[in-house]
N, C-alpha and C positions, 0 to 999 in steps of 0.2 A: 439659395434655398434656406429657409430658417430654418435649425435647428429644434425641435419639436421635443426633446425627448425629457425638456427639464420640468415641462410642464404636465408630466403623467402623475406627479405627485400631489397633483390638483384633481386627478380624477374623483367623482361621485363615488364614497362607498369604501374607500382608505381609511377617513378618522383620524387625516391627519391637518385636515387647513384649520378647523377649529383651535386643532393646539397649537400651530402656526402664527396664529391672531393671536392666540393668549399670551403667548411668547414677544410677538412684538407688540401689543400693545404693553408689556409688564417693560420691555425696554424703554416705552414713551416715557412711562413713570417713574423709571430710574433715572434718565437723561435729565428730566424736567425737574426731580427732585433734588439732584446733582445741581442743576443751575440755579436752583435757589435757595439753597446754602451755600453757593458761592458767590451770590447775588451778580451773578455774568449780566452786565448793562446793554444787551443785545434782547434780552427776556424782562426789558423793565417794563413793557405795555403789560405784561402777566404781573409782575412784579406791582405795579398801580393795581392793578386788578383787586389783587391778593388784599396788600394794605387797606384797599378800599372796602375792602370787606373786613379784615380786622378792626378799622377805626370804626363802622356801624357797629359791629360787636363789642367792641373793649373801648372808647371814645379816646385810642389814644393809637400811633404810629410803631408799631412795635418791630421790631427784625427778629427778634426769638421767635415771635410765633410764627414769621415766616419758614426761618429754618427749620422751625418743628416740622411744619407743614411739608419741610422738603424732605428731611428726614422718611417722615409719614412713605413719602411718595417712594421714595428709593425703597422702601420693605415692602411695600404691596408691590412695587415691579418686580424686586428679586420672586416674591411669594410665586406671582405669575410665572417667573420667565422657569423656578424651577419643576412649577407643575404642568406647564408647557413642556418641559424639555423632555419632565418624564415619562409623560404619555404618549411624544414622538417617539421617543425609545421603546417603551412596550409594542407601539403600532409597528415599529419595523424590526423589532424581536421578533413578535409573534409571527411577520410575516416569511423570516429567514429562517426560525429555529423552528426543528420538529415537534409538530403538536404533544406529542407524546414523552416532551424532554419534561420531566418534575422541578428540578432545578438547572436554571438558565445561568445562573453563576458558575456551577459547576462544569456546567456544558461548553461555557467559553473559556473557562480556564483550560480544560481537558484539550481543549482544540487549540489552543495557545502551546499549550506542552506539547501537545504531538506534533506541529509545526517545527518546533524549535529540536526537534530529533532527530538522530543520525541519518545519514541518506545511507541507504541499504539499496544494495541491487543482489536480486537473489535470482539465477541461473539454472535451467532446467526443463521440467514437463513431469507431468503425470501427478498420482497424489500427493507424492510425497510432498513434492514443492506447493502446493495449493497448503497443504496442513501444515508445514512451514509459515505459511503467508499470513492464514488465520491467526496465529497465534502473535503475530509479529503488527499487524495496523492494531494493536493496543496499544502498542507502546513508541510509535511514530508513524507519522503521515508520509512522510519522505521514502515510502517504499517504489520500486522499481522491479517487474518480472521481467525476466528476457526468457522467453519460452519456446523453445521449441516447438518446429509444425511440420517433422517429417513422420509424422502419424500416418499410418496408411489403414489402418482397421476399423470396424465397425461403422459407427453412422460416423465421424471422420473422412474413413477411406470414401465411404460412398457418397458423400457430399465433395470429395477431392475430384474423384473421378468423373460426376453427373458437371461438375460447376467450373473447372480447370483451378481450383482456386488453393489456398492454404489451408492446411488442419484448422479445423475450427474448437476443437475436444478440449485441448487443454486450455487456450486461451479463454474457453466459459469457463473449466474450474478456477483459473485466479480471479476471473472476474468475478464469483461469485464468492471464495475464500475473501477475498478485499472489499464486501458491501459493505457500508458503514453496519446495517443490521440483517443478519441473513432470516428475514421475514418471507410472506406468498411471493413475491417476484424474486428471490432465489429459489426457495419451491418450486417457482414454473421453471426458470434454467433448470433446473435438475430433472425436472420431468423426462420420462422416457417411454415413447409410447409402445404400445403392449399389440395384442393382434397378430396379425398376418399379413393385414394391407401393403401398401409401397409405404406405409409410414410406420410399418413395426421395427424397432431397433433404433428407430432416429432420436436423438433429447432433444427436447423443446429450442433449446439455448445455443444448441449446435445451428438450428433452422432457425434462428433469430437472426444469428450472427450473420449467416448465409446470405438472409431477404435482406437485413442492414449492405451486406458488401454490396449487391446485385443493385439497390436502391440508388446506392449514392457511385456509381460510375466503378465499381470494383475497389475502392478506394480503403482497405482495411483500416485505416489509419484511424478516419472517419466513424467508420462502423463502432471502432474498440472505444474512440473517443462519447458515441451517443449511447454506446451500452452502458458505460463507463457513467455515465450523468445521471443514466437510469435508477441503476444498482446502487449509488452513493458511494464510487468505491472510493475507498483510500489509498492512493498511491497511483501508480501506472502500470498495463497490461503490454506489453509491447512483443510483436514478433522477433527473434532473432534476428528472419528474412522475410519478404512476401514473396519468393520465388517457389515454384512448385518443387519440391524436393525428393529425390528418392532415394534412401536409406540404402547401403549398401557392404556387405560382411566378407570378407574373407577368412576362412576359417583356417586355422594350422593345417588342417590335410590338404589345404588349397581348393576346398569348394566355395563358389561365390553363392551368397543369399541376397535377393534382391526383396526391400521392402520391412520397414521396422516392424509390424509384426510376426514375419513369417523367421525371421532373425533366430527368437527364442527356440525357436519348434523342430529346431535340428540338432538341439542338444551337442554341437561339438564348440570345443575352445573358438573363443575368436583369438585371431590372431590383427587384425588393423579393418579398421570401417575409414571408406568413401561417401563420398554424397555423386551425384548426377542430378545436375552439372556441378562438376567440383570447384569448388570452394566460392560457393552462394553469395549473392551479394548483401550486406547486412543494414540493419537500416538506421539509419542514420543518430536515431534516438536514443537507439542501444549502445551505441559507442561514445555516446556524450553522455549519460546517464552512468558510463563503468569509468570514465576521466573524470567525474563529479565528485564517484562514491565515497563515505568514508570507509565502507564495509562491504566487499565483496563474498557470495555464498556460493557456494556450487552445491546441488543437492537438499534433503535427499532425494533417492529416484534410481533408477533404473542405471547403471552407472554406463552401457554403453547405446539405450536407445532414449533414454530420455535429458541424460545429463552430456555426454559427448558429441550429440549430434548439433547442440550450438557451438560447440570448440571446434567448428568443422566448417562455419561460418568463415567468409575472409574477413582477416582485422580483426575479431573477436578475443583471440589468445594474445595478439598482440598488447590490444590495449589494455586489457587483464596483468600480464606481466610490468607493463609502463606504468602502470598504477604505484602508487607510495601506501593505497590502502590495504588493509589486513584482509586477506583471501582466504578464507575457510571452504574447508571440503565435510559436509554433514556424511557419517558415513552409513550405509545401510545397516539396521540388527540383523537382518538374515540374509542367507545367498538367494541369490534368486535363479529358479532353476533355466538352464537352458542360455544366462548370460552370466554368472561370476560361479559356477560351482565349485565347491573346494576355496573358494577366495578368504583369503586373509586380509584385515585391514589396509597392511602393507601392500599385498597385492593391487587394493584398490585402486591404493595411488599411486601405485606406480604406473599399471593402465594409463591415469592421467598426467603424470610425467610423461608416458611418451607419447602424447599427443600436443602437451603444452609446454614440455620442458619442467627443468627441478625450479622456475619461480613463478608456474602457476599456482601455486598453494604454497601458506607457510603456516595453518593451522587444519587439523583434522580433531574430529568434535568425533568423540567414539561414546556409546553407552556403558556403562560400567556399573550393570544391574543382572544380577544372571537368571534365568527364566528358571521357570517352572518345569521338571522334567516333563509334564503333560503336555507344556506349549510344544517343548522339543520335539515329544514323539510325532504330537500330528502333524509337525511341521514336515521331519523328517521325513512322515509317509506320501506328502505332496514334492519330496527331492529338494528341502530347502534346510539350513542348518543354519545354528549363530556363527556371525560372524568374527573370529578370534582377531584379537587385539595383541597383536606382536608388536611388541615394545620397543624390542631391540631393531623389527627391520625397519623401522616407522624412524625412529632418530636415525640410522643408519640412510634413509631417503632424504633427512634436511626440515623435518619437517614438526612443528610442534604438536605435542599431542595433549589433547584435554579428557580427561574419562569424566564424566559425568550421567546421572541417571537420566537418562531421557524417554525412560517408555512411562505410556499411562499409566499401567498397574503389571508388574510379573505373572500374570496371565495372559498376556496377549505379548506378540512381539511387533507393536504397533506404536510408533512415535504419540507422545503425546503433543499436542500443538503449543500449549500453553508453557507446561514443563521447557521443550525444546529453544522457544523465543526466549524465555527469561536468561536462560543461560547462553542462548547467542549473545541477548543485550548485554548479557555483563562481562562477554570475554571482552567484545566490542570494549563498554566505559572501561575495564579494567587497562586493558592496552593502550587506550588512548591517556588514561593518567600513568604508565608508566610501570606500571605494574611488573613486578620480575615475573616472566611467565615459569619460574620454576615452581610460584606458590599459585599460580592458577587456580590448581586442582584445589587448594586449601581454599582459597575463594571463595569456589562456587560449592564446596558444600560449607562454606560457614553458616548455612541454615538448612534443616532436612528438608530437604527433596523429594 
């Protein structure tokens, strides 16, 4: 069977055979002009031609004016062939670049640079990793979620339970934190309808994702890949698992909590979190995507149902450790009540040492901005407090620390996206030139922040 597909660019209504013809015809006139300043004896019938028309003109045999003539020829091809070339290019600019890009120069350069950027795999669930991510496809394409899907709450849970399937909640937030431009089809993922019907509490993007799995055979893979096409996103959204998972707590008094939301609402220490079925099978993207990396993130997020429940995945801490890439833990500004209360930096990670060992992380990203006593009190009266930066238990766990400002503004204790990527990306270039990590911290505030 013939191949068919070289001839779409013949279709009616492209704008492009015209410059196609111009182009090779301006090659006729270079060829031809070429052969006759070189008087190639294969073109003498043209060549008589030519003469014979010089000699009625000039009553004499002349070769100069043949060359002229060939000259002539070879500048009217170039002329064609480059205003052929360029209006093939406009015709299939226009047709690959967003109508709404002003400069096309700009546009491919930008996408040239963000290609050529670190491969980042960042680790987690919930906001914080989404306002991580946003702030991170500025300044490379090469990004990677592994996200978490033992979600059991709200339109989540009830699409897990109606559909046997995986959390679908966070995987829309990166997919929509990663559009190339978050316009009305991010709007609609974020939608969340209102009422009382069977459709009140559901988000649009969560039932997108849903009718995508159910459409194409349960296949999430697929699903994340056409939502993925949709949105523009930059980078990739990947499950840690696509097995059904159920989050599970053991508390220091020794009561079990079953299910990642109901987790918080008991207000006692955790002492070690299970999955059911233990230790999930992961998929296979996610483990070739953290052997690629140059930049491995944990965080931030919820430290024990958003960020530990992929370290709980099999294989996952393994190949994290196996890594020769810089392993960052983003650490929360405030406690958050009912899973780290009282927690200290130090605490954090140590939580995460014992779940992946002292060479799951060898950098911890702390803020080093102190709030507003006002943020404090209302925090305070929701059971939530900043989280202290002990210096000494932080070296004392093996572990590098960076203080840096990372909230929006000392009124809120709310990462900012933009802020928080800049200084990922330059612990990142910093380390990989070599950087003595004792001046770090001088580093990254070599310009206010």
């Amino acid at each position: 069977m013939i191949h068919m597909s070289g001839f779409r660019w013949l279709t009616p209504g492209l704008k492009l055979k015209r410059w196609l013809v111009m182009f090779g015809l301006g090659m006729l006139f270079v060829i031809a002009g070429v052969a006759l300043m070189m008087n190639y004896q294969w073109l003498s019938y043209f060549e008589d031609l030519f003469l014979l028309m010089v000699f009625e003109v000039t009553g004499a045999y002349d070769y100069t004016v043949l060359a002229t003539m060939g000259f002539v020829s070879i500048i009217i091809g170039i002329v064609l062939m480059v205003i052929g070339t360029r209006q093939v290019g406009k015709s299939v600019v226009r047709a690959i670049i967003p109508t709404d890009t002003d400069k096309v120069g700009d546009y491919i350069f930008e996408n040239i640079r963000m290609a050529k950027g670190p491969k980042v795999v960042v680790i987690g669930g919930g906001t914080g990793l989404s306002t991580l991510l946003r702030g991170l496809k500025v300044h490379t394409s090469n990004l990677t979620a592994i996200v978490t899907v033992a979600d059991d709450g709200g339109s989540s849970g009830r699409l897990r339970e109606d559909f046997k399937m995986i959390a679908p909640g966070d995987l829309r937030n990166c997919l929509v934190a990663l559009a190339e431009k978050e316009g009305l089809m991010e709007q609609l993922f974020r939608y969340r309808f209102g009422g009382e019907g069977d459709l009140a509490g559901h988000s649009f993007g969560n039932l997108f994702l849903t009718a995508l799995t159910q459409v194409l055979d349960a296949d999430v893979d697929k699903a994340l890949d056409a939502a993925s096409k949709i949105l523009k996103v930059q980078g990739r959204v990947i499950p840690a698992s696509i097995e059904n998972i159920s989050l599970i707590a053991e508390m220091e008094d020794g009561t079990i909590v079953e299910g990642e939301s109901q987790i918080p609402t008991v207000h006692k220490r955790i002492k070690r979190l299970y999955t059911e079925p233990a230790l999930p099978q992961p998929q296979g993207e996610a483990l070739r995507a953290i052997d690629e990396a140059d930049a491995i993130i944990l965080g931030p997020g919820s430290l024990y149902t958003s960020i530990m429940p992929n370290l709980l995945i099999d294989k996952i801490v393994d190949h994290i450790k196996a890594t020769k890439a810089p392993k960052f833990y983003i650490c929360n500004v405030m406690t958050q009540p009912g899973e780290t209360d009282g927690y200290t930096a130090g605490d954090h990670v140590e939580a995460l040492q014992k779940v992946g060992g002292p060479e799951l992380i060898d950098t911890v990203l702390v803020n080093d901005v102190p709030f507003d006593e006002a943020v404090i009190k209302k925090y305070k009266a929701a059971g939530a407090e900043p989280v202290k930066v002990d210096m000494d238990r932080l070296e004392d766990l093996g572990v590098r620390t960076v203080r840096a400002s990372l909230l929006e503004h000392p009124e809120t204790a709310v990462h900012d996206s933009k802020r928080l990527a800049k200084v990922v990306m330059d612990v990142i270039y910093a380390l990989q030139s070599g950087l003595d990590p004792h001046i770090l911290e001088y580093y990254l505030k070599r310009e206010d922040r």
